[in-house]
RODRENLO-624366 format. One record per residue: residue in one letter; residue number from 1; x, y, z of N, C-alpha, C in turn. Coordinates in steps of 0.001 Angstrom, whole numbers, plus 500000, padded with zeros to 6 digits. Each point is the difference from the previous one (the first is absolute). Layout:
BEGIN
SITE code pos     nx     ny     nz    cax    cay    caz     cx     cy     cz
SITE    a NUM      X      Y      Z      X      Y      Z      X      Y      Z
...
% end
This chain:
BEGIN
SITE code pos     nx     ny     nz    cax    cay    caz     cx     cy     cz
SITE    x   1 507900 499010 483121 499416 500578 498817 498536 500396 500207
SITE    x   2 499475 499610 501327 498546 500681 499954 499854 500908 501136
SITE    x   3 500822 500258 501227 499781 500914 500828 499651 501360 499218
SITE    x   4 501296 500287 498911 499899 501341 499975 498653 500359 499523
SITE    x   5 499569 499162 498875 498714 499939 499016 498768 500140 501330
SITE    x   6 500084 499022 501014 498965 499826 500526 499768 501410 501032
SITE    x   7 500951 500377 500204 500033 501440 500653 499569 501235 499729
SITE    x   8 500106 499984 499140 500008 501158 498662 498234 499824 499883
SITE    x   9 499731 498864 499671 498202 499540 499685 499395 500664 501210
SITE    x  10 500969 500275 501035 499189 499867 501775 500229 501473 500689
SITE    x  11 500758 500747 498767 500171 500775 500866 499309 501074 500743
SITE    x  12 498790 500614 498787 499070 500839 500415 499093 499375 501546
SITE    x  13 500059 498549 500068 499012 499248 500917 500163 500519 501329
SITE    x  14 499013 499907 500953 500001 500690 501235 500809 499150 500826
SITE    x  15 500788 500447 501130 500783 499108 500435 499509 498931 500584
SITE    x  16 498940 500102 500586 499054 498921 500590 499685 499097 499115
SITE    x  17 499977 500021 498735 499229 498854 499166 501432 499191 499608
SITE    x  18 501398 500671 499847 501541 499214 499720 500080 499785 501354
SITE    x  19 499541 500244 501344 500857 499497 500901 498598 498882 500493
SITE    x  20 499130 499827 499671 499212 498923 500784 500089 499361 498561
SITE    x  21 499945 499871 498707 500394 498955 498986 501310 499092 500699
SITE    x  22 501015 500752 499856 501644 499395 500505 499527 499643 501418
SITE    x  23 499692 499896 501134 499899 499467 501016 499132 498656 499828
SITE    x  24 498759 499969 499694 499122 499116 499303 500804 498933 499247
SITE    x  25 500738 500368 498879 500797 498862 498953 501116 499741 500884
SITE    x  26 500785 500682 500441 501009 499701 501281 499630 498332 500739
SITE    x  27 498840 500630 500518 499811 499371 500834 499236 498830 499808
SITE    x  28 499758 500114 498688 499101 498648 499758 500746 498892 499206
SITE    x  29 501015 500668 499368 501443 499341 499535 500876 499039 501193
SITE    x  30 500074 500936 500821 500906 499274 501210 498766 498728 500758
SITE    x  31 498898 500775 499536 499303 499062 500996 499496 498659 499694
SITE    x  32 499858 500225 498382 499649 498808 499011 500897 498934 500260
SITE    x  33 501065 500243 500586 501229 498980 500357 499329 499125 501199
SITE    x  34 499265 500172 500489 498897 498888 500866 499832 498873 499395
SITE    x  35 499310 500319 498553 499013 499427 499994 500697 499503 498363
SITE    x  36 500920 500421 499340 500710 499750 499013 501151 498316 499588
SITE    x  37 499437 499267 499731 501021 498601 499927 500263 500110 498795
SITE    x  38 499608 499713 498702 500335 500057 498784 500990 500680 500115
SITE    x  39 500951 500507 498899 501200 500456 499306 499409 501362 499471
SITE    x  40 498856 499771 498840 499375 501087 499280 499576 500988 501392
SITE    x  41 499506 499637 500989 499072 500362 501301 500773 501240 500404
SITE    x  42 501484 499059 500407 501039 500898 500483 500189 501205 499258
SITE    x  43 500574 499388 498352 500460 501289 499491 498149 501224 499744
SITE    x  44 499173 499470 500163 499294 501255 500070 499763 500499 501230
SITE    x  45 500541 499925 501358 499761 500382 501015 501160 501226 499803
SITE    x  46 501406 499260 499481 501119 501218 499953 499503 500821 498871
SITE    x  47 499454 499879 498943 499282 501111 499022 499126 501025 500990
SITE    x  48 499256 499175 500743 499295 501163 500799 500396 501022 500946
SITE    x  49 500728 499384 500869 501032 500652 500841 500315 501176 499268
SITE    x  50 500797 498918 498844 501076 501112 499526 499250 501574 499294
SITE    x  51 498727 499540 499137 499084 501391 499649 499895 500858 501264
SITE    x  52 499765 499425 501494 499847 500255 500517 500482 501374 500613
SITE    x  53 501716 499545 499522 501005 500785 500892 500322 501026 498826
SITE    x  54 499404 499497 498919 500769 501054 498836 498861 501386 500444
SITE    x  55 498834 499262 500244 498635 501242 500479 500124 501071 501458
SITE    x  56 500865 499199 501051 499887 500557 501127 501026 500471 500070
SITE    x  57 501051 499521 500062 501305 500764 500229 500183 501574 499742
SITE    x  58 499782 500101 498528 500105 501392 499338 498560 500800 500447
SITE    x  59 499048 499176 500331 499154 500814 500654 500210 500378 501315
SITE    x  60 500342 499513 500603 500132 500143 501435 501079 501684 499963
SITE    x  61 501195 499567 499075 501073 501134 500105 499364 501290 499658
SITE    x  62 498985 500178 498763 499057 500880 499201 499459 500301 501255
SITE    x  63 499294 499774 500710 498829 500283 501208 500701 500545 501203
SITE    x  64 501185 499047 500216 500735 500925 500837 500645 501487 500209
SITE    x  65 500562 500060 498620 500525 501330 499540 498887 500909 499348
SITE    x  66 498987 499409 499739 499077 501412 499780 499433 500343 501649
SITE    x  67 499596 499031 500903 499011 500515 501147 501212 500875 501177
SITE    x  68 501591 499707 499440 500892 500761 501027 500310 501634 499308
SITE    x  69 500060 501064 501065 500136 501389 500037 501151 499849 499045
SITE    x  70 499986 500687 498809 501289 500205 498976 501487 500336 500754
SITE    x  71 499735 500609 501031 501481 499875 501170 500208 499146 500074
SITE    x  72 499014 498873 500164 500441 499131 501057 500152 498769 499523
SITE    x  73 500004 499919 498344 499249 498551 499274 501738 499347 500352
SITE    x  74 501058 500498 499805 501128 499462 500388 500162 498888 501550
SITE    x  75 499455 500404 500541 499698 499889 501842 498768 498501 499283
SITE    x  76 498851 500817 499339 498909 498489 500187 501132 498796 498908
SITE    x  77 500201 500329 499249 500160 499059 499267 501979 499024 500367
SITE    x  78 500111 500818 501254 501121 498874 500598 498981 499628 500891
SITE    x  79 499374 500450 500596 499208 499330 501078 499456 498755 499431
SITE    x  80 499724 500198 498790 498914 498993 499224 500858 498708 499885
SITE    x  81 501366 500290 499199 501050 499303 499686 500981 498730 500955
SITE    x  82 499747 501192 501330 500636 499751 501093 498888 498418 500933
SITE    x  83 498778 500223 499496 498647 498984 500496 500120 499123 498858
SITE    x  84 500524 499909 499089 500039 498723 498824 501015 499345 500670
SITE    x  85 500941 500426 499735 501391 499896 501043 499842 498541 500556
SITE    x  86 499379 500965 501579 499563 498930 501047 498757 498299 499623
SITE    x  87 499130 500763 499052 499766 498999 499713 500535 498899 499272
SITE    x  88 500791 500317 499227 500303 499132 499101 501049 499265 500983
SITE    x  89 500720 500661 501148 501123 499193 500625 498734 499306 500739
SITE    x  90 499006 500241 500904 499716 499326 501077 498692 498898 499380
SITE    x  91 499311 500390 498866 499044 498918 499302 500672 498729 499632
SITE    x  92 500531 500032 499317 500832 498566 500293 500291 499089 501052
SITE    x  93 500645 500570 501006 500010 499513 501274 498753 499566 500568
SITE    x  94 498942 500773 500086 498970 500269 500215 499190 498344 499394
SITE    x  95 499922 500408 498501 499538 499110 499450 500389 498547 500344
SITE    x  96 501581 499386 500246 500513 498622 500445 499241 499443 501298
SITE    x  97 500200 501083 500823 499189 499847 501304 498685 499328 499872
SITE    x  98 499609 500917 499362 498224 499554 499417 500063 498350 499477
SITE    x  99 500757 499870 498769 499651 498773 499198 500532 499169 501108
SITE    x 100 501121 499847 501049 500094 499027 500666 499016 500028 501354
SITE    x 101 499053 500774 500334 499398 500050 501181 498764 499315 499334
SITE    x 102 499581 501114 498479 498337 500034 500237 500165 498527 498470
SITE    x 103 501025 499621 499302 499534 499697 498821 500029 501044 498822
SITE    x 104 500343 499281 498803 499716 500450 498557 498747 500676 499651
SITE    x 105 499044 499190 500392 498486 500146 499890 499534 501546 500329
SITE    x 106 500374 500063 501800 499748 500981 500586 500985 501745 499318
SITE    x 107 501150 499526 500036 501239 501124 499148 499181 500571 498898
SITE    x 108 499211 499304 499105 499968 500374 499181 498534 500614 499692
SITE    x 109 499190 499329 501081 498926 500428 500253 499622 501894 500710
SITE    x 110 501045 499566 500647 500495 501339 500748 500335 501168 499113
SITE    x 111 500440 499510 499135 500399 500889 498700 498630 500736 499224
SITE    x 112 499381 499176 499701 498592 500275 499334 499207 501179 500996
SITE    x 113 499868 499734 501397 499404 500893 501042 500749 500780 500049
SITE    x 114 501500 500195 500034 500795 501665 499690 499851 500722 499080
SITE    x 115 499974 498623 498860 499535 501271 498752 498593 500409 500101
SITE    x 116 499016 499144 500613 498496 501193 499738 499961 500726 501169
SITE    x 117 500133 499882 501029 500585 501197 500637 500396 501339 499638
SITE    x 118 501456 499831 499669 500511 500855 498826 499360 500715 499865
SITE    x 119 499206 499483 498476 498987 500608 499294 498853 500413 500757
SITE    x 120 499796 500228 500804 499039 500130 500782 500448 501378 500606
SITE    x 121 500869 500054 500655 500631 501174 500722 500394 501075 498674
SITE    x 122 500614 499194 498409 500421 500593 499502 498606 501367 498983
SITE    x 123 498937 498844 500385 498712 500933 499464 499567 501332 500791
SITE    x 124 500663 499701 501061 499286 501650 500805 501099 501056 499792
SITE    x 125 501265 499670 498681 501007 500675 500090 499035 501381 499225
SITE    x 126 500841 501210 499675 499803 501244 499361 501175 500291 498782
SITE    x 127 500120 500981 499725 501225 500506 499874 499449 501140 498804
SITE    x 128 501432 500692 499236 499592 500897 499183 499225 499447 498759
SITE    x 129 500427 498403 499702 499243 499745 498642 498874 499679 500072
SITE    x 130 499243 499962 501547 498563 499418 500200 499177 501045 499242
SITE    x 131 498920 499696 499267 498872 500941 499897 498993 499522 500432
% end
């Protein structure tokens, strides 16, 4: 009940400011899980996340399909589809590895440095809605 609302509020926004918000809350959601013991702790780490993904996701798709050649937005946006894909099969995996090598601590810590990262890379983005 709030993606669509919250989308709609976001949409004029430049893609850079929805895609380094959603990477940022992403990542500070997953990452708060470090440092989170309480119950309340938890469920606001998944509140954050979750704003997170309602912000980036649809941005990411928006940014993709405006910065690809109108031929070709078919071509970017499996390409795009086709890289969620993989992640979503191999992050998981990915992730077990981690919590049994490096620790909870570290997994989740790791999380926090992907998401400002992210946002970091995601600030030098462009696209048609930048002004």
């Amino acid at each position: 009940f709030l993606e669509v609302p919250i989308n709609l509020a976001m949409a004029d926004w430049p893609h850079r400011r929805s895609l380094v918000l959603g990477a940022l809350l992403s990542g500070a959601g997953f990452g708060g899980l470090a440092v989170a013991a309480a119950p309340w702790a938890v469920v606001a780490t998944v509140v954050a996340w979750t704003l997170g993904e309602m912000v980036l996701f649809p941005g990411m798709a928006a940014y993709v399909a405006d910065i690809a050649p109108p031929e070709r937005r078919g071509v970017y946006m499996g390409l795009y589809t086709f890289m969620w894909s993989v992640a979503f099969a191999v992050g998981p995996w990915l992730g077990t590895i981690a919590l049994d090598r490096a620790g909870a601590t570290a997994l989740w810590t790791g999380c926090i440095v992907c998401g400002a990262h992210s946002a970091g890379i995601f600030a030098l983005t462009g696209g048609q809605r930048d002004g």
